[in-house]
ROMARMI-283279 format. One record per residue (C-alpha): chain; x, y, z; residue number from 1. Coordinates in Angstrom, 1 decimal, padded with zeros to 4 digits, always signed. Example, Ala and Ser with C-alpha at 12.3 -4.5 7.8 and 13.67 -1.06 7.14 Angstrom:
// ROMARMI-283279
REC  chaine       u       v       w  num
REC       A  +012.3  -004.5  +007.8    1
REC       A  +013.7  -001.1  +007.1    2
END
This chain:
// ROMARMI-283279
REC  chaine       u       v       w  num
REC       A  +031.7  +011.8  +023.2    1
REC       A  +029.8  +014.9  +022.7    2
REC       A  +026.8  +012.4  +022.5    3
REC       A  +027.7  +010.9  +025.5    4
REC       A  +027.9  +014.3  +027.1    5
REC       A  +024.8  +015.5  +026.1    6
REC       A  +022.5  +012.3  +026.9    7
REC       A  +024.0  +012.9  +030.8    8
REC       A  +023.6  +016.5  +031.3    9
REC       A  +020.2  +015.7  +029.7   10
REC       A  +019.5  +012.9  +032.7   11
REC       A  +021.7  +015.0  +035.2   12
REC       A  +019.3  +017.6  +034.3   13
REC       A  +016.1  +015.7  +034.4   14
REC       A  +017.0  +014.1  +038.2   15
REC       A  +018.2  +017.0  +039.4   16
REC       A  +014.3  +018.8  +038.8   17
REC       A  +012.7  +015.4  +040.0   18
REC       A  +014.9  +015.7  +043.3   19
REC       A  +013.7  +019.2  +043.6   20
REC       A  +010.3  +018.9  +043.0   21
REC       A  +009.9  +016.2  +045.6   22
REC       A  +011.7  +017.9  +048.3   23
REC       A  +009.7  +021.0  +047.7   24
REC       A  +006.5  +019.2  +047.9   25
REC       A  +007.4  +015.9  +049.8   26
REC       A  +005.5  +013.8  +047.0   27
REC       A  +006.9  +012.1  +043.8   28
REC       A  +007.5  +014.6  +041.0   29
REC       A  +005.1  +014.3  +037.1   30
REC       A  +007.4  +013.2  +035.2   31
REC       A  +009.2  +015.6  +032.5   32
REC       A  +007.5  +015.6  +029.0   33
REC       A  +010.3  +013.9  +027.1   34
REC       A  +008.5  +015.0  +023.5   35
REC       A  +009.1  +018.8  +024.2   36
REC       A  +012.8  +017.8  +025.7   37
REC       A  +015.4  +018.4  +022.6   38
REC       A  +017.7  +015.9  +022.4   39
REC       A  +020.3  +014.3  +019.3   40
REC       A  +018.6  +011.2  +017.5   41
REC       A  +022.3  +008.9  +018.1   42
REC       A  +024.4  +008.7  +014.7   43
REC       A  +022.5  +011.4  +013.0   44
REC       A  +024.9  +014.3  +013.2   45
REC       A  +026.2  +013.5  +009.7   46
REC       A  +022.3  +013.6  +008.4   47
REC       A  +022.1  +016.9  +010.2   48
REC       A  +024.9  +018.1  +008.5   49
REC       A  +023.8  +017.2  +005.1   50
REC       A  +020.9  +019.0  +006.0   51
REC       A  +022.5  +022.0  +006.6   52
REC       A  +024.1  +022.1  +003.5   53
REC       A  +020.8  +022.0  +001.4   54
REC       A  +019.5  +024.8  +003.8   55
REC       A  +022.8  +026.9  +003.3   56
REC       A  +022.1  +027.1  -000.3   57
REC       A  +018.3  +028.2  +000.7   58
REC       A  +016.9  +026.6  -003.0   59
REC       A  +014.2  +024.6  -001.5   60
REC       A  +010.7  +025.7  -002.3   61
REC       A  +009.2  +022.7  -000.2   62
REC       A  +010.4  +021.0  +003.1   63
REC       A  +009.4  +017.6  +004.3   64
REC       A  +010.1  +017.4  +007.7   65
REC       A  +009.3  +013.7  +009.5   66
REC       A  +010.4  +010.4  +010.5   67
REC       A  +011.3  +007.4  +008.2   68
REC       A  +008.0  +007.7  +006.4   69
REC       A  +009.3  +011.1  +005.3   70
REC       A  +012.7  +009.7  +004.7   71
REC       A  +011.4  +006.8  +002.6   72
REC       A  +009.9  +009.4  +000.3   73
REC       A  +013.0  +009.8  -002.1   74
REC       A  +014.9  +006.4  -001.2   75
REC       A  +015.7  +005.0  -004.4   76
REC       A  +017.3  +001.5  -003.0   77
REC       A  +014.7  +000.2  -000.9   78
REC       A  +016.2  -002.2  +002.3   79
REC       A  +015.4  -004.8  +003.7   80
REC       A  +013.2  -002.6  +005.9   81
REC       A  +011.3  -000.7  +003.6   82
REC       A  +009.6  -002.9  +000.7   83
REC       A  +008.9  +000.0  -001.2   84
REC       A  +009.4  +003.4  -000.6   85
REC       A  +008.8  +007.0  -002.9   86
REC       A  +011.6  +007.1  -004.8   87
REC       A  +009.6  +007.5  -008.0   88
REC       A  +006.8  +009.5  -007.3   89
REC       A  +009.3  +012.4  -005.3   90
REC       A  +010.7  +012.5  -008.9   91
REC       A  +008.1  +012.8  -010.3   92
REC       A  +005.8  +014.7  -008.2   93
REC       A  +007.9  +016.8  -005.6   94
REC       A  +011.3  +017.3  -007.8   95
REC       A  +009.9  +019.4  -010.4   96
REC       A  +008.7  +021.4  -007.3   97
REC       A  +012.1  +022.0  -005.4   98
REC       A  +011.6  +019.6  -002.2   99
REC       A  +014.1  +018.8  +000.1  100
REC       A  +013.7  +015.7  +002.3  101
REC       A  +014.4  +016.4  +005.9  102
REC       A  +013.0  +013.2  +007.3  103
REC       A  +015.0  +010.5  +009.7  104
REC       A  +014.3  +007.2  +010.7  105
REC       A  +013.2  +006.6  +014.1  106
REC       A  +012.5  +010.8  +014.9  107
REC       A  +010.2  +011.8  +017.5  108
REC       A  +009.6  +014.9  +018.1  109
REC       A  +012.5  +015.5  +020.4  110
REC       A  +014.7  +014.7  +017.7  111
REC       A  +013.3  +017.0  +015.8  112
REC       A  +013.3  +019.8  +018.0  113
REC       A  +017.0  +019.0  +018.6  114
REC       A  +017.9  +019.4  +014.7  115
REC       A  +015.7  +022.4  +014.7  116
REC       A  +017.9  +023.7  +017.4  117
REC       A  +021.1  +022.7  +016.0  118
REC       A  +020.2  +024.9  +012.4  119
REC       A  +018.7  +022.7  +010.6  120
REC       A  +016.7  +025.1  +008.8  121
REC       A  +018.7  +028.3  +009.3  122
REC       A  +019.1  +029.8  +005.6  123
REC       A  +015.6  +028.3  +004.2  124
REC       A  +012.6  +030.0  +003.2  125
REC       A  +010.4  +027.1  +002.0  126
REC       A  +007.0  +028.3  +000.9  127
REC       A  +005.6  +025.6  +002.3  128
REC       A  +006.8  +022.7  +005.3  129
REC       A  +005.1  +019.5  +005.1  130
REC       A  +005.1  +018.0  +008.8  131
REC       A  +004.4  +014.8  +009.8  132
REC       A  +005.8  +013.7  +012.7  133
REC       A  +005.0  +011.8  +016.4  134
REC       A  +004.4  +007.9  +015.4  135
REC       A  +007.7  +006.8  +017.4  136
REC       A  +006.6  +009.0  +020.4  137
REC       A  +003.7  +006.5  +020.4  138
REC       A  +005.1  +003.6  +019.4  139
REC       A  +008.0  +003.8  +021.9  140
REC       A  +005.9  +003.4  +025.0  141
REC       A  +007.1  +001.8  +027.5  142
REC       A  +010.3  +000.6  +026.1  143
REC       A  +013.7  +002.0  +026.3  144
REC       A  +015.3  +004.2  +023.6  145
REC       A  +019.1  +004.9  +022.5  146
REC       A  +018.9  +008.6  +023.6  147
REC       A  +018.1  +007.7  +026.8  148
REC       A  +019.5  +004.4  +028.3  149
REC       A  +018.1  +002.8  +031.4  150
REC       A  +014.8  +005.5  +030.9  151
REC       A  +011.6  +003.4  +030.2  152
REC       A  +009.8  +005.8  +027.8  153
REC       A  +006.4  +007.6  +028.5  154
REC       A  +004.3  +010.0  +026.2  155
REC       A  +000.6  +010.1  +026.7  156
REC       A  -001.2  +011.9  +023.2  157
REC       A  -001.4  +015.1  +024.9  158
REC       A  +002.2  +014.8  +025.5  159
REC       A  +003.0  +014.1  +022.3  160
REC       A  +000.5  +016.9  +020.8  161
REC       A  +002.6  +018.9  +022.5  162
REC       A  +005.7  +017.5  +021.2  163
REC       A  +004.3  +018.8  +017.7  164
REC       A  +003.1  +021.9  +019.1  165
REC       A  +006.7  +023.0  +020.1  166
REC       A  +008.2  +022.2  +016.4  167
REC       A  +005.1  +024.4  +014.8  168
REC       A  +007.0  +026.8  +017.5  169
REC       A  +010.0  +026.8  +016.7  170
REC       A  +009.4  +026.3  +012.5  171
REC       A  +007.2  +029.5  +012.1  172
REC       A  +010.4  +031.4  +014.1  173
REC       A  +012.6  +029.8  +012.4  174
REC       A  +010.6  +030.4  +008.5  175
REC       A  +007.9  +033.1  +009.4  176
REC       A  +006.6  +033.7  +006.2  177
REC       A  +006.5  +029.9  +005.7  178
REC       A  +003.1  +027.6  +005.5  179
REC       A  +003.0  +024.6  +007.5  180
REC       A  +000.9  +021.7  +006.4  181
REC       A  +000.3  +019.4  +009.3  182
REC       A  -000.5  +015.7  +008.6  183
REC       A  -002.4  +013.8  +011.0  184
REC       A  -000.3  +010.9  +012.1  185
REC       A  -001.4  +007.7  +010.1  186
REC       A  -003.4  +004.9  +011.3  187
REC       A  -001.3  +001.8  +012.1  188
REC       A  -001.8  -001.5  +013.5  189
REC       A  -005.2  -003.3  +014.3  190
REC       A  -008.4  -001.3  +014.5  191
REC       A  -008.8  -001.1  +018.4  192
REC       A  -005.3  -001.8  +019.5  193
REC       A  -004.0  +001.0  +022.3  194
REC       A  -001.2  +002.0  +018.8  195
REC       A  -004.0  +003.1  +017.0  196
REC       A  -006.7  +004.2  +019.9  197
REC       A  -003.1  +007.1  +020.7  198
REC       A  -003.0  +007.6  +017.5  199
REC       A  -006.2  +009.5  +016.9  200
REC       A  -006.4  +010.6  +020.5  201
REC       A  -002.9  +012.4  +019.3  202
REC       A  -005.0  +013.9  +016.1  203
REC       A  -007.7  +014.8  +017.6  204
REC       A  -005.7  +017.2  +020.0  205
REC       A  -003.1  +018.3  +017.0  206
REC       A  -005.9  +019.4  +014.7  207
REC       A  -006.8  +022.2  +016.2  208
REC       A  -003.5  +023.7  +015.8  209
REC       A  -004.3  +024.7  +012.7  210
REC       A  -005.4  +028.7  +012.0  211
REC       A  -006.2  +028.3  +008.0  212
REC       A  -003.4  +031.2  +007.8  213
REC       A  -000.3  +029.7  +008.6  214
REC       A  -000.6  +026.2  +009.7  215
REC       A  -003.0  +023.7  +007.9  216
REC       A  -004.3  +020.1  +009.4  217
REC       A  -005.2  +017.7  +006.7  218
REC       A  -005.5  +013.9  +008.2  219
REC       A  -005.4  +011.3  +005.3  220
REC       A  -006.2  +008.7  +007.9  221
REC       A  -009.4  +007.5  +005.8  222
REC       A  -007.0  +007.2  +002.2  223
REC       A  -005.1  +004.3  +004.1  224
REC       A  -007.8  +002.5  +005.7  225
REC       A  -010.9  -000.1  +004.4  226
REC       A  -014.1  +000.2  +004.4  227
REC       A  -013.9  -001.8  +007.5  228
REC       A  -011.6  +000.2  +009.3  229
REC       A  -008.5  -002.2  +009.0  230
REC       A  -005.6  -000.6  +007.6  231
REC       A  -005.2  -000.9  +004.0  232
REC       A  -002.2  -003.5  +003.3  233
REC       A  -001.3  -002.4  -000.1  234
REC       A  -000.6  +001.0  +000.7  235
REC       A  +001.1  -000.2  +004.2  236
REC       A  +002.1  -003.4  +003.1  237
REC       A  +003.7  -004.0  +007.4  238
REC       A  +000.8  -002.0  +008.5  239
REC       A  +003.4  +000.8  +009.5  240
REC       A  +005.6  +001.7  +006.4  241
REC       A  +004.0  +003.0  +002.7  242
REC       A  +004.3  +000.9  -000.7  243
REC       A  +005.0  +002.8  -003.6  244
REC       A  +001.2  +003.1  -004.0  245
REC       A  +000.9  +004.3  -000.6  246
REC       A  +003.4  +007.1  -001.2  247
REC       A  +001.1  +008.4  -004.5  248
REC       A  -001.7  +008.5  -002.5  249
REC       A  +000.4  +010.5  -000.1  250
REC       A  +001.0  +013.0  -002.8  251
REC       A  -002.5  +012.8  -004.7  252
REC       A  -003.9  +014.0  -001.0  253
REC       A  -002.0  +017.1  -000.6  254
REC       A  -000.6  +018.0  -004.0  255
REC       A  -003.3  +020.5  -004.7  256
REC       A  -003.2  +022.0  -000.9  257
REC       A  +000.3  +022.7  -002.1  258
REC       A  -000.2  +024.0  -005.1  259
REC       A  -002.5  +026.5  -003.6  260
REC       A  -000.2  +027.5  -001.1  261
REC       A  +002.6  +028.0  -003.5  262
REC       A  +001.0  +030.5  -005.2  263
END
């Protein structure tokens, strides 16, 4: 119910400033940027809540912060979904290190904001935040979504840059003496396709987020790809979701960026 609640004060909200804008101006309002507007991901308030938990204890040295490729990183009994996921190299790799995995299937960057919002990180002091987030703003074009019934979806790159802009935001209020490592979002799809043309339109805006004191861009687009551009189907055996091998080259990439920023 309290779901319900929020998804209509959310559209209440949203065609209540649409109604306004138009009568002020006597022309159709731009519509809101729905990747800067926080709203609950449906049926992850028990995930949020584990969440909290870990971040109550304050132990983790490391955050990953994402969507399912995050989650996937320390699944150890891979569905029907997910071929393959991290399980073994987040014990090997990130374990020793004290990560915590705060990644959710299906997240965009609302979602995220929303969990930011609702504590999600109150009582952690990670050294460093991994962040990898804004795929599902992309891929979720022009369809519906569950937070939002009846609402086709729209999020142009810029939108979407700014979606990630406002969890940088909110994570270095949130963790100030924090690190942030943001990942470029990785390549997906056919070479050309519009996925992948948003996709580095997305990076290209994101990258320059970074200051080289607090928040650090690193795109491991290239690790994933061939030679000829096409993505690389061992390491993203459904052209979306990482093999095993895909999450090691995950961690070869920024294990000594993290390291260095650890010390």
């Amino acid at each position: 119910m309290k779901t319900l609640c929020r998804i209509l004060d959310f559209l209440l909200t949203a065609a209540a400033l649409t109604a306004a804008a138009l009568a002020a101006t006597g022309s159709p309002a731009k519509p809101a940027n729905l990747a800067i507007q926080p709203i609950v991901h449906p049926d992850t308030e028990a995930s949020l809540a584990q969440m909290k938990e870990t971040a109550s204890h304050g132990g983790a040295d490391i955050v990953f912060i994402g969507d399912e490729l995050t989650n996937l990183w320390d699944e150890n009994t891979p569905d029907v979904d997910s071929p393959l996921t991290g399980f073994k190299v987040w014990e090997k790799v990130w374990e020793p290190l004290r990560a915590a995995n705060f990644g959710l299937g299906g997240d965009r960057t609302e979602n995220v904001l929303w969990r930011i919002d609702q504590g999600m990180m109150d009582g952690l002091k990670p050294k460093v935040i991994v962040l990898l987030i804004g795929k599902n703003n992309i891929v979720a074009q022009g369809r519906t979504v569950p937070e939002l019934p009846g609402v086709i979806y729209h999020c142009t790159p810029k939108e979407t840059a700014e979606g990630v802009k406002a969890i940088i935001d909110r994570l270095q209020k949130k963790c100030p003496t924090s690190k942030i490592v943001l990942l470029g979002i990785f390549p997906m799809g056919p070479k050309d396709d519009k996925i992948r043309l948003q996709i580095r339109a997305t990076n290209s805006i994101i990258r320059n987020y970074e200051d080289n004191r607090r928040v650090y861009y690193m795109d491991l687009s290239p690790k994933f790809l061939t030679p000829a551009g096409a993505v690389n189907l061992k390491l993203l055996p459904d052209s979306e979701r990482l093999s095993g091998n895909g999450y090691q080259v995950w961690a070869d990439a920024i294990l000594p960026k993290m390291l260095e920023l650890m010390k």
